[in-house]
N, C-alpha and C positions, 0 to 999 in steps of 0.2 A: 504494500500500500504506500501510497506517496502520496503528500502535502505543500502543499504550497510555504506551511508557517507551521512551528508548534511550538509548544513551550520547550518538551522534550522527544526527543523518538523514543528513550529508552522507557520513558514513561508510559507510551503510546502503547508501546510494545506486552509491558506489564496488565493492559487493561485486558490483553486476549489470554493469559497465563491459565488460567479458572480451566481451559479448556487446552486437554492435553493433545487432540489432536489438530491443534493451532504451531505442533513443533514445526520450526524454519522459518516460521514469519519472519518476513521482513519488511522493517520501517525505516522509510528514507522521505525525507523532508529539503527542502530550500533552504529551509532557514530557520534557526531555533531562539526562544529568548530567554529560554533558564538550564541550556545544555550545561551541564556539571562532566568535570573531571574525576581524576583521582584525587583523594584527598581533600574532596569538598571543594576542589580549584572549577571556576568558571572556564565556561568553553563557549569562547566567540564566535557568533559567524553572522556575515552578512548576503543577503541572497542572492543564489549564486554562484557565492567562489566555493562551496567545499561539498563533501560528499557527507551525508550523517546520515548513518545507519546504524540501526538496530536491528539484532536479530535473536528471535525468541529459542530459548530453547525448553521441554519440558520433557525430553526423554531420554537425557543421555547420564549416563555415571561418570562421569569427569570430572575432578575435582575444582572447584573455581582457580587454584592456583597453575595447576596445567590447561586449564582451558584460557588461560590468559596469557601464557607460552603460546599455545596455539594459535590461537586469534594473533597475535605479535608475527610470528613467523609468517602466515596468510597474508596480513597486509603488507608486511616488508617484500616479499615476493612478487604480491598483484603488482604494486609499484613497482619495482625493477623491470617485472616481466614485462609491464603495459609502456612504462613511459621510458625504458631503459636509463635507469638513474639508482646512483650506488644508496643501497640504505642499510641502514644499521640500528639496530634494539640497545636502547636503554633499558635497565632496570626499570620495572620490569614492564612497563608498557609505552614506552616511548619510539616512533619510528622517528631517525635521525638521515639527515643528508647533510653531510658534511657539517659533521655536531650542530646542527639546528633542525626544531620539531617541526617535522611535515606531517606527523601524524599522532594519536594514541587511542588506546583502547583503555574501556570501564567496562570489566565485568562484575554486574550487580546480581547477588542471589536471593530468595526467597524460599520459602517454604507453602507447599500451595497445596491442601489436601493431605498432607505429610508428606508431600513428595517436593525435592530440592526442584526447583526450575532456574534459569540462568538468563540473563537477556545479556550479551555482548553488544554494546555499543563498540561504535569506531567514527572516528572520524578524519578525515583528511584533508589539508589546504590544497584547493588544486588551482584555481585562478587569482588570489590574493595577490599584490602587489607589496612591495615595501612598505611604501608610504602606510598600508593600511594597519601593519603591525607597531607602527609608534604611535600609534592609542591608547595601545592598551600597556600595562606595564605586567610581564611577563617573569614569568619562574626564570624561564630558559628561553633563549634566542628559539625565533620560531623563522620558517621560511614556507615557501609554497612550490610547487609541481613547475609551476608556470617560470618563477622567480631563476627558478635551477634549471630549467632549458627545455622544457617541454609546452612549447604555447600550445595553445588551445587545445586544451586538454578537452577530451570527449568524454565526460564523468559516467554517462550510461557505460561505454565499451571499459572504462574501468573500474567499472561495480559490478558489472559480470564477469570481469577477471578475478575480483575480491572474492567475490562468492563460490565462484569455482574453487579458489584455492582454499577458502574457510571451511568449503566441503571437505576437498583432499585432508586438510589438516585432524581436523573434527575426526573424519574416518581412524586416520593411524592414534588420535590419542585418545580414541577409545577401543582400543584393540589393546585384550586381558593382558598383555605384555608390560602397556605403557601403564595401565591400573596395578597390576598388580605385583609386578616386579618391579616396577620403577626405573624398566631398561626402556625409553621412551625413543624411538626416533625424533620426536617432537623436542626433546631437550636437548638433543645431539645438533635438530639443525636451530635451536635458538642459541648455542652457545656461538656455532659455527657466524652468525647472525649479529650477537651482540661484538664477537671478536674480547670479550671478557676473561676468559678461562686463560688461566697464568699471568694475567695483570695485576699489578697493585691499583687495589681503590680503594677510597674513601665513602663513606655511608655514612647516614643519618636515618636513626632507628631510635622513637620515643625519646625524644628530644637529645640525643646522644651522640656522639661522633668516634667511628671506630674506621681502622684502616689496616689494612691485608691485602693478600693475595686470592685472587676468586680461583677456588679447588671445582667448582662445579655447582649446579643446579639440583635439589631433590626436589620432583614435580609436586609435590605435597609441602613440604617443612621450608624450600625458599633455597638464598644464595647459601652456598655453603663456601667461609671466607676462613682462610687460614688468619689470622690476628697478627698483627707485629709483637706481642704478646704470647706468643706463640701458641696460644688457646685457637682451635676448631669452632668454631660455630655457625647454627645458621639465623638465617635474615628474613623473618617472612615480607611477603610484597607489602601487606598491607600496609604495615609498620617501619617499612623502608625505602629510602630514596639515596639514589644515588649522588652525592655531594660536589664528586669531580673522579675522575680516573685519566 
């Protein structure tokens, strides 16, 4: 379904949940005026320039925290594949072109009948200009599709890329492997993605700052960071952002 206006898609998305076979809905909209981020961050758009989409889900067993790996890898790929342009995953839902945000995803969970349901929001810059991003006063340098050498971007031919690959994705990181062993092709290609794994970084976890070397990803429990400390631990998404690396 698609809109002209909405407050939210991911909200839109939430109102078909009640009914389980409403799984794969998707909501894409122009233009939003209460789209939310992670972390309670506001998510701009003006009508237009970006892709917002929602996409419902109520029948799958994927954990919010690997299905947010997932969805990260889908969109970092629909963009490369469609507009041929390098990107890279930030912790843990950031798409990055040349360290600045062209993209992220919120996945939001609920319980609906006792059963976990998910709606994956994403969104993307795809005709934004410069000028349009000194408005607003930003976490992280942000850029657009358009900005990074892809004019006129065709947003339908790449939401049907997005969705192809959020399929492909979805498929392998519900396969008993990536549930139940924790051997996920889905984490294999977000690390290959993030470019993270043997780096030192920095985080910020419950008002905290800690800094190591990133050992790997457990699609359940989060970044798993060797410490300068020499302590193990992991980082859930929720409660994590990356500082600098």
């Amino acid at each position: 379904m698609v809109f002209q206006s909405t407050a939210s898609t991911n909200d839109i998305a939430w109102e078909y949940a009640s009914n389980a076979d409403n799984d794969g809905l998707c909501v894409l909209t122009e233009s939003q005026t209460k789209g939310r981020g992670r972390r309670g961050r506001m998510w701009f758009s003006e009508p237009g320039q970006s892709i917002l989409c929602s996409v419902l889900l109520t029948k799958t067993n994927i954990e919010a925290e690997l299905l947010t790996l997932a969805a990260a890898v889908a969109t970092a790929e629909a963009i490369s594949a469609f507009c041929n342009l390098p990107c890279r995953i930030k912790w843990p839902n950031d798409i990055l072109i040349r360290n600045q945000k062209a993209a992220g995803i919120l996945v939001e969970k609920r319980n609906i009948k006792s059963k976990p349901c998910f709606v994956v929001g994403i969104g993307i810059n795809c005709n934004q200009t410069r000028e349009t991003f000194q408005e607003y006063n930003l976490n992280l340098p942000a850029t657009s599709l358009a900005i990074e050498g892809s004019q006129g971007i065709d947003r339908t031919g790449l939401i049907c890329e997005l969705l192809a690959k959020l399929e492909e994705w979805l498929d392998k990181a519900n396969r008993p492997s990536s549930i139940n062993n924790r051997q996920s092709p889905v984490v294999d290609r977000w690390l290959e993605l993030s470019g993270m794994l043997g780096r030192h970084i920095t985080l910020e976890c419950d008002g905290q700052r800690f800094s190591g070397f990133c050992r790997g990803v457990d699609p359940v429990e989060g970044l798993i960071v060797h410490l300068d400390n020499s302590l193990v631990r992991m980082f859930g998404a929720a409660q994590t952002s990356i500082a600098y690396d």
